[in-house]
C-alpha positions as CSV (number, residue, x, y, z in Angstrom):
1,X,0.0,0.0,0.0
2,X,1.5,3.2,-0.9
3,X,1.1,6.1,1.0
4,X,2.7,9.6,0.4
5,X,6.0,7.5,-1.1
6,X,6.2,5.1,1.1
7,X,5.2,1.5,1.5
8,X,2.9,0.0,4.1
9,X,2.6,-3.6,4.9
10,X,1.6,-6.2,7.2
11,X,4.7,-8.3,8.3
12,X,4.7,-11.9,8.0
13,X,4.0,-12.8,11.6
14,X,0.8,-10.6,11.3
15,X,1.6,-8.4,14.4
16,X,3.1,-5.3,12.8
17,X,2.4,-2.7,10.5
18,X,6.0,-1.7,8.5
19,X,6.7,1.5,6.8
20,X,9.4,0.8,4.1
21,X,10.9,3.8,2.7
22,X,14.3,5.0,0.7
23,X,15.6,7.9,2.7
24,X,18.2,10.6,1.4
25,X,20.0,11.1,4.4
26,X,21.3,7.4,5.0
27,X,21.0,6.5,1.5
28,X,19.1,3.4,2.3
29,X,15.7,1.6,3.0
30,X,14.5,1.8,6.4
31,X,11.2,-0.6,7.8
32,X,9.0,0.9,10.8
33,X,7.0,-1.2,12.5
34,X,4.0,1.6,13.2
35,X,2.3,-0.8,15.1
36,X,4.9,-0.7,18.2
37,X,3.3,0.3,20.6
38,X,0.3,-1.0,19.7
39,X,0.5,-4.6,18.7
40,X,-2.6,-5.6,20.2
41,X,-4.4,-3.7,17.2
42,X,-3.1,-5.6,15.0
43,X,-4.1,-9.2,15.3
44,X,-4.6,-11.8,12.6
45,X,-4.7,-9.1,9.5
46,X,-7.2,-10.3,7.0
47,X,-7.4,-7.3,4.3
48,X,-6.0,-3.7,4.3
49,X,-7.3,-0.8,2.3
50,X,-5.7,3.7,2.4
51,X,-8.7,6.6,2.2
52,X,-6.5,9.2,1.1
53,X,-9.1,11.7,1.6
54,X,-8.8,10.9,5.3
55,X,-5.8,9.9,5.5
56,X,-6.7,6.3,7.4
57,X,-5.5,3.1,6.6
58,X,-8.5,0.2,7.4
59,X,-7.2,-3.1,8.6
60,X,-9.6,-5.8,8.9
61,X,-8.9,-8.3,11.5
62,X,-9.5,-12.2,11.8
63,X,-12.3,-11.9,14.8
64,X,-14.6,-9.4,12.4
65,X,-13.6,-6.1,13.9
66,X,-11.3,-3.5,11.8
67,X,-7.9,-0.9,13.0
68,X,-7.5,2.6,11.5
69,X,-4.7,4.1,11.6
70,X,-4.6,8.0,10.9
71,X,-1.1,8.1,9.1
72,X,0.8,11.9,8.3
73,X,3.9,10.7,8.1
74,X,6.0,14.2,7.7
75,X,4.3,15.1,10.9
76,X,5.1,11.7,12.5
77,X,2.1,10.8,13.7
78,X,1.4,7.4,13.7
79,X,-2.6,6.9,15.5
80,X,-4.5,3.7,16.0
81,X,-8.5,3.5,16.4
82,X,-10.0,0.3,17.2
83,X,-13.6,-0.4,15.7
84,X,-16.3,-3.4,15.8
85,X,-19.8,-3.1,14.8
86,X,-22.7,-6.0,15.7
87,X,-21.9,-8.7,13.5
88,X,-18.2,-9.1,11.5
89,X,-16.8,-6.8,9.0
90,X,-14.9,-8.9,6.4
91,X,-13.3,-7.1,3.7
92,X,-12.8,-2.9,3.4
93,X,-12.4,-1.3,-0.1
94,X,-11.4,2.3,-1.2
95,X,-13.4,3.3,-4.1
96,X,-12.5,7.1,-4.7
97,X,-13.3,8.8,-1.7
98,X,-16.1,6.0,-0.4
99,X,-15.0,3.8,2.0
100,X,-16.6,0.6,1.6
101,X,-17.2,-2.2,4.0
102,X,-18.3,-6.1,3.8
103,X,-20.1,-7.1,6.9
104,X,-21.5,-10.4,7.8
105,X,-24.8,-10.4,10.0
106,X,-25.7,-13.5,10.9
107,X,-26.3,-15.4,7.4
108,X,-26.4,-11.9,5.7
109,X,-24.1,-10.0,3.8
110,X,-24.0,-6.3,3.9
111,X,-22.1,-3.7,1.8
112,X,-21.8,-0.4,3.9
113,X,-20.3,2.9,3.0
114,X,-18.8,5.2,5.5
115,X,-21.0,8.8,5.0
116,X,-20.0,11.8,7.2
117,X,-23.0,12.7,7.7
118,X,-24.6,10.5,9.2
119,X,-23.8,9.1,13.1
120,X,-25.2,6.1,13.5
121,X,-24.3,2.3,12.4
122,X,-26.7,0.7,9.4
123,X,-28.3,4.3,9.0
124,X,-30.6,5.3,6.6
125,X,-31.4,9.1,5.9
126,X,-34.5,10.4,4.5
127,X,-35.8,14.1,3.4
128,X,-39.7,15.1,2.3
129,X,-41.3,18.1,0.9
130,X,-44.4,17.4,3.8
131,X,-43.6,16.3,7.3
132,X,-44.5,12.9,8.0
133,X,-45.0,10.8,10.7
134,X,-44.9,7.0,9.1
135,X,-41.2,6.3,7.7
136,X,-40.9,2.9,6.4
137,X,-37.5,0.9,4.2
138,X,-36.3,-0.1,7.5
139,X,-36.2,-3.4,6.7
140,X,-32.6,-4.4,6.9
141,X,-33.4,-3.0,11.0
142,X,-36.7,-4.9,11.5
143,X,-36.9,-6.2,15.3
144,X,-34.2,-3.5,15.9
145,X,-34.0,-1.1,18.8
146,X,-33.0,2.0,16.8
147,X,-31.5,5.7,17.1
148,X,-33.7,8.8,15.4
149,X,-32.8,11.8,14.1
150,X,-35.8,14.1,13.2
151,X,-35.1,17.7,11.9
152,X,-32.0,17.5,13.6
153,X,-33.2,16.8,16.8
154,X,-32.6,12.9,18.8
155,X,-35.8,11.2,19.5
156,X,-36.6,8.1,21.9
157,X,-35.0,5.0,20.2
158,X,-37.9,2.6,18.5
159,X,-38.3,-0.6,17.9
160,X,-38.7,-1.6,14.0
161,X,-41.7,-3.2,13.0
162,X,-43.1,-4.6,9.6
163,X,-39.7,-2.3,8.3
164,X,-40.7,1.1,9.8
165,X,-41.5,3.6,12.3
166,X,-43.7,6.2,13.4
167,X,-42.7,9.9,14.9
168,X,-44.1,11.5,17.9
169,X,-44.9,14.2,15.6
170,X,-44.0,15.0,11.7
171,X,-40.7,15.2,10.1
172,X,-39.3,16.2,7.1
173,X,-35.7,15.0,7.3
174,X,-34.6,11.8,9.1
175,X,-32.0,9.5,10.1
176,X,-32.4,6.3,11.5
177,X,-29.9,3.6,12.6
178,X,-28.0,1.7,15.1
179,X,-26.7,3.7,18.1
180,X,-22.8,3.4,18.9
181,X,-20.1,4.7,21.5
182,X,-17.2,6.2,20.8
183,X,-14.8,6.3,23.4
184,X,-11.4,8.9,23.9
185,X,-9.1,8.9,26.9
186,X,-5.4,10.2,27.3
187,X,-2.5,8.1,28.9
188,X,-1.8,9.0,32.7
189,X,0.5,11.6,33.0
190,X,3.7,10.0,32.4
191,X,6.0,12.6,35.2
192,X,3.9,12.0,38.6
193,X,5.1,8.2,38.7
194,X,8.8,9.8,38.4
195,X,11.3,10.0,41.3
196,X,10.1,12.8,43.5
197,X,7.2,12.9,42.0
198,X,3.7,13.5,43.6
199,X,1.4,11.0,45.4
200,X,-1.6,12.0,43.8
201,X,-2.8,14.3,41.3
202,X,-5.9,16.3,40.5
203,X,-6.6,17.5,37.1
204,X,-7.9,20.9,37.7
205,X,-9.3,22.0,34.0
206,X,-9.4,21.0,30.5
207,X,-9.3,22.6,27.5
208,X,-11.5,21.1,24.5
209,X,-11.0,22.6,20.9
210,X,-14.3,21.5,18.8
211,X,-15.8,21.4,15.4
212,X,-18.7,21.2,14.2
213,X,-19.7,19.2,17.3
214,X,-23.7,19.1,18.8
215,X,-22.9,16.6,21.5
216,X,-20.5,16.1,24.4
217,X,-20.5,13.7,27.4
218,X,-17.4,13.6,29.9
219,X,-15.7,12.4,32.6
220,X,-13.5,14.5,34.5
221,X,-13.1,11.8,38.2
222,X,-16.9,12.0,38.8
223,X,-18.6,10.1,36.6
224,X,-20.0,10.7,33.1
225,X,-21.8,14.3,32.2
226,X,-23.2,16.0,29.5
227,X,-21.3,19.3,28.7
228,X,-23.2,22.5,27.6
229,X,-22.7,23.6,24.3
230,X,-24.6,26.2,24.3
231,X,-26.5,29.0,26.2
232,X,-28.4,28.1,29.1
233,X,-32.4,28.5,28.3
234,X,-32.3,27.8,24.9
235,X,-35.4,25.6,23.2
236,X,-35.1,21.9,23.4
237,X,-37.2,21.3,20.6
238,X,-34.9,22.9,18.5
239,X,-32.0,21.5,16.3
240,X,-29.0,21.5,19.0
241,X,-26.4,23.7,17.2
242,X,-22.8,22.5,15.9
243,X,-20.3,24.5,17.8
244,X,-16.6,25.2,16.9
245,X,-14.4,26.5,19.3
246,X,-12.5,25.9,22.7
247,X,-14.8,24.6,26.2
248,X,-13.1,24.8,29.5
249,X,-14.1,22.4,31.9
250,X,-12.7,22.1,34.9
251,X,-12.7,19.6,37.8
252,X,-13.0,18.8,41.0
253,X,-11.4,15.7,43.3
254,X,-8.0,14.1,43.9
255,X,-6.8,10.9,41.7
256,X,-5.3,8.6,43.8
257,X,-4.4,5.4,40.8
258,X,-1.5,6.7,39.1
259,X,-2.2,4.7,36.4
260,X,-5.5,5.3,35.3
261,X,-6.5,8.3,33.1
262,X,-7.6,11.3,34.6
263,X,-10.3,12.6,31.8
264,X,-12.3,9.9,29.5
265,X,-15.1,11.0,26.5
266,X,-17.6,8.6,25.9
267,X,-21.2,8.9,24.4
268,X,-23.7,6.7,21.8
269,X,-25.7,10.3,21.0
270,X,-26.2,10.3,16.9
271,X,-25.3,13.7,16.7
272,X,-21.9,15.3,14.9
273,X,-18.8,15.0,17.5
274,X,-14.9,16.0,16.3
275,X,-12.1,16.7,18.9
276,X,-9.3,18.3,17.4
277,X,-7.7,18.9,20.4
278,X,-6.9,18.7,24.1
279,X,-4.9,20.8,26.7
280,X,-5.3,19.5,30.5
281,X,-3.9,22.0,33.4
282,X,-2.9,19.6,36.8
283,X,-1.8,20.1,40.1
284,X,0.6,17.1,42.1
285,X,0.2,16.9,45.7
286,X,4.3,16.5,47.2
């Protein structure tokens, strides 16, 4: 797989990721295994595709879940994201700038494309001229506990009967699919463990920088929250707006494991979420 001039490939043992590339300054090839530090992402290799658009390279393993690994390689950055879905993905193919996916469910077959706008798993997305309550070709969902999206607003999840649903009130543009969680949490701080250090730490604020983001739920030591991303008193029954932009949170409490992280994001809401960024401000107890 080539990628900005350099070749990718899955080693013969199946448990790294090498970069092979010619370089000017030793006048040589050089192999990278870019799957150091994380090995366990890589295990039992069954297909391998590059988006170039978003600069990921998909690696379907063995036991039907699939690695990504967001690749700028004049930057050095090297990240791995590990992803499963209900049922198996098999095979992942680039076509352009679709990202396609093969994934078995149960005796079934399924080809899915990744789409940026939409936030749910096995989502369908609908638009009318005249609002409507009845929204059927959910077939593929039927018996389903699903996630709704209605004028840009989250609705109550629904079951899926006879391959459709029916709205609390009329839509004219809706999403419907399977609800996941995405999950993001930092390494401990790696200087508190170090002679001298501290005996506990407390992470006093954070700095988030966001785009285009509706939705945020966090953990700062006290258990999962939703953030506010906008004023206080706004209308609920009102599209929840896409902000862009830096939110300081800060926090409260001691951490007294070392080892775990202090600051964890996870949420299933099928609303837009990206995290460019984050700066954390702590304070060490001598």
């Amino acid at each position: 797989m080539n990628v900005d001039g350099a070749t990718l490939y899955v080693a013969r043992n199946k448990q790294q990721v090498q970069e092979f590339l010619y370089t000017d300054l030793e006048q040589a090839y050089q192999s990278t295994d870019l799957a150091l530090l994380s090995p366990h992402m890589v295990e039992d290799p069954q297909d391998m595709d590059y988006d170039p658009r978003r600069r990921l390279l998909f690696i379907v393993r063995g036991d039907g879940r699939f690695a990504a690994l967001t690749v700028f390689r004049a930057e050095k950055v090297a990240a791995w994201t590990l992803h499963e879905t209900d049922g198996a993905v098999r095979s992942v193919a680039v076509v352009g700038d679709t990202v396609y996916l093969l994934t078995q469910r149960g005796a079934d077959y399924i080809v899915q494309q990744f789409d940026d706008d939409l936030h749910m798993d096995l989502a369908l997305a609908g638009q009318v001229e005249t609002p409507a309550s009845a929204w059927s070709g959910l077939d593929h969902l039927e018996g389903q506990s699903v996630s709704i999206v209605a004028d840009g607003l989250p609705l109550p999840d629904q079951v899926v009967t006879d391959g459709r649903i029916t709205l609390s009130a009329p839509a004219s543009d809706v999403q419907v699919g399977v609800s996941f969680t995405h999950q993001i949490k930092p390494l401990p701080p790696n200087d508190v463990g170090a002679p001298g250090g501290g005996r506990r730490v407390r992470l006093v604020k954070l700095d988030l920088r966001l785009q285009d983001t509706a939705a945020l739920r966090l953990d700062t030591g006290q258990g999962l929250r939703d953030i506010a991303l906008s004023d206080v008193g706004g209308n609920l029954d009102t599209r929840p707006p896409r902000i862009s932009g830096d939110i300081t949170v800060r926090a409260l409490g001691w951490a007294h494991d070392k080892t775990q992280a202090l600051w964890r994001i996870e949420q299933d809401a099928p609303l837009s979420f990206s995290l460019l960024s984050v700066t954390t401000q702590i304070k060490v107890n001598d």
